[in-house]
Residue, then its C-alpha position, 0 to 999 in steps of 0.5 A: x500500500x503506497x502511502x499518502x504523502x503529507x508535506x510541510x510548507x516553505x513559507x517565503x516573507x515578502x514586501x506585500x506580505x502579511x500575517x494571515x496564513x498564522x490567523x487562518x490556516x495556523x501555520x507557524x508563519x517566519x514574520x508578519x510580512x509571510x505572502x506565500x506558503x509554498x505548500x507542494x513543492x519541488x523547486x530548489x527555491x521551496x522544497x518540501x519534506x515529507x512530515x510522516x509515515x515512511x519517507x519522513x525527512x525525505x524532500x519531494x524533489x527527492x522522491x521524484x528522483x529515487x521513487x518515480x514509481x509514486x508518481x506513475x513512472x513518469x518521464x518528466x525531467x522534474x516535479x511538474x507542479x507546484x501549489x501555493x497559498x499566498x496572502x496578499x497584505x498590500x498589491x502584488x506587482x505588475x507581472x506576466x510570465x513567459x511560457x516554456x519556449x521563451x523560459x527555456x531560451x532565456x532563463x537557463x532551461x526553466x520551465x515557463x509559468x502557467x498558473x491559476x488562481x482559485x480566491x479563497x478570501x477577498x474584500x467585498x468589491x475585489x478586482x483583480x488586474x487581468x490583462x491590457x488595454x493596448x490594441x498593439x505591441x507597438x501600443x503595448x511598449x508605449x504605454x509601459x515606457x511611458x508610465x501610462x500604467x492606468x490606461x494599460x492596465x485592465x482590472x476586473x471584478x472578482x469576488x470569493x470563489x471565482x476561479x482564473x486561469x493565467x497562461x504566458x503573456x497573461x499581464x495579471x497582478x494579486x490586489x491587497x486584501x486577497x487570498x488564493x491557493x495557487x496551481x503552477x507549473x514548477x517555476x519560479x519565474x516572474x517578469x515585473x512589468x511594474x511596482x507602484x515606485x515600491x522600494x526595498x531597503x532604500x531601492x526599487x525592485x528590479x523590474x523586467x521591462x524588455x522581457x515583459x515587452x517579449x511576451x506579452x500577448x497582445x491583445x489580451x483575451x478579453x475580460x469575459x474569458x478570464x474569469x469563472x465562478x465556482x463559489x457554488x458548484x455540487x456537494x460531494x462531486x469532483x467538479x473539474x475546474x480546468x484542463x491545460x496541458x501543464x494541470x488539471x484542477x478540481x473543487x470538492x466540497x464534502x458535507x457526507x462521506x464520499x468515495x473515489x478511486x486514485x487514478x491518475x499518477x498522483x494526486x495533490x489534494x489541498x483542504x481550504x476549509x473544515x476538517x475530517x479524515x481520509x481513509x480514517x487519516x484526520x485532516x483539517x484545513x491547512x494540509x497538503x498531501x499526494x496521493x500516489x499512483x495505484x492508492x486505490x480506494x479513497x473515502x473522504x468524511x467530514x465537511x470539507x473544501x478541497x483544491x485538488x491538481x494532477x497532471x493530464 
């Protein structure tokens, strides 16, 4: 019987951080200023260690190279994922990320960054930037060498529950007040586009204009595309949220006992509200685990929100 794997979180302080990951989730955050908990990861940057059961101590990049057969024997050259919940105190910047042709050229081999968002939190009348205003490239470099940052920028309204795909060239920025758990793509690659003037020890943060110009699709899909609500969708059912070529996402909530078979290669599985067990295993808001290639039989009882991810 394969076991199911329950990671600890690497927490990363930023300048827009803030302290509610302690107050919601009640992880033992590193400072009031803690934006993200990389809670299923792989990446040299945030590498998480198994907390229990027979690969204790072991970190999931680790795993992925010395017991392939967890993950469905799979021929990928590294962890394809990583989850995140970030808490957004104040605006994050300006950013778009480049996909894998662009990240491989320029950013030594990397993976390129698409991601989704699902809000768990945000203040009434929330808006996220989604996008751009400008009709061309030629429009596009303009507008950013010129600082016309509020005719560019497109920001649209969001509110608790929605669910947002970001692909490449997706200009997007997280608002103050949010919080969301976050699919990736294994990457750590981010481009500033821009960051409100912001300083760091006495200086700005370095910005990524001529990258951002690269790959900035243009135009941006529109606003109607971006956004889907998913606050209100059936109990006790595997609702599929997204399929890309990098992830598939979906929303479970449970308020009875509710059974399913583990058939993909794994299955990250993230609980966002409640508590109860897995397979008599108590688990409780805040806990990230996978669940391996060939775990079977999978009964899930209490009343529970999960986030869950795998590959296609």
């Amino acid at each position: 019987m394969k076991p199911i794997l329950f990671l600890d979180p690497v927490f990363k302080q930023m300048i827009w951080g803030g302290n509610r990951l302690r107050g919601q989730f009640g992880y033992e955050i590193p400072g009031e200023d803690t934006g993200e908990c990389w809670a299923v990861s792989a990446h040299p940057n945030g590498d998480c260690v198994v907390r229990e059961g027979m690969y204790t101590g072991e970190k999931l990049s680790e795993l992925w190279k010395s017991h392939r057969e967890l993950f469905g024997n799979s021929d990928l050259d590294r962890f394809p994922l990583l989850v995140k919940i970030i808490d957004a105190k104040d605006d994050l910047s300006i950013q778009v990320h480049p996909d894998d042709a662009y990240a491989r050229e320029h950013e030594n081999g990397s993976l390129g960054k698409t991601e989704c968002w699902y809000i768990l939190d945000c203040p009434e009348d929330a808006a996220l930037v989604i996008g751009h205003n400008a009709a061309s490239r030629q429009e596009l470099e303009e507008m950013i060498r010129q600082g016309r940052w509020s005719e560019l920028i497109r920001q649209i309204p969001v509110k608790k529950g929605d669910f947002i795909q970001i692909d490449p060239g997706t200009v997007h920025a997280i608002k103050g007040g949010m919080m969301i758990l976050e699919t990736q793509q294994n990457s750590d690659i981010t481009y500033r586009v821009y960051d409100y003037d912001r300083l760091t020890g006495g200086k700005p943060r370095q910005l990524h204009v001529e990258q951002s110009i690269d790959v900035i699709t243009v135009p941006a899909a529109s606003a109607a595309e971006s956004v889907k609500p998913a606050a209100d969708l059936p109990k006790n059912t595997m609702n599929e949220l997204i399929t890309c070529d990098y992830y598939r996402v979906w929303k479970l909530e449970t308020d009875q006992p509710f059974s399913f078979e583990q058939s993909h290669p794994f299955l990250i599985m993230s609980v966002t509200e409640g508590a109860g067990t897995i397979n008599g295993h108590p688990i409780k808001k805040g806990e990230h685990f996978i669940l391996p290639d060939g775990f079977g039989s999978v009964k899930l009882e209490g009343k529970m929100q999960l986030i869950a991810s795998s590959i296609r």
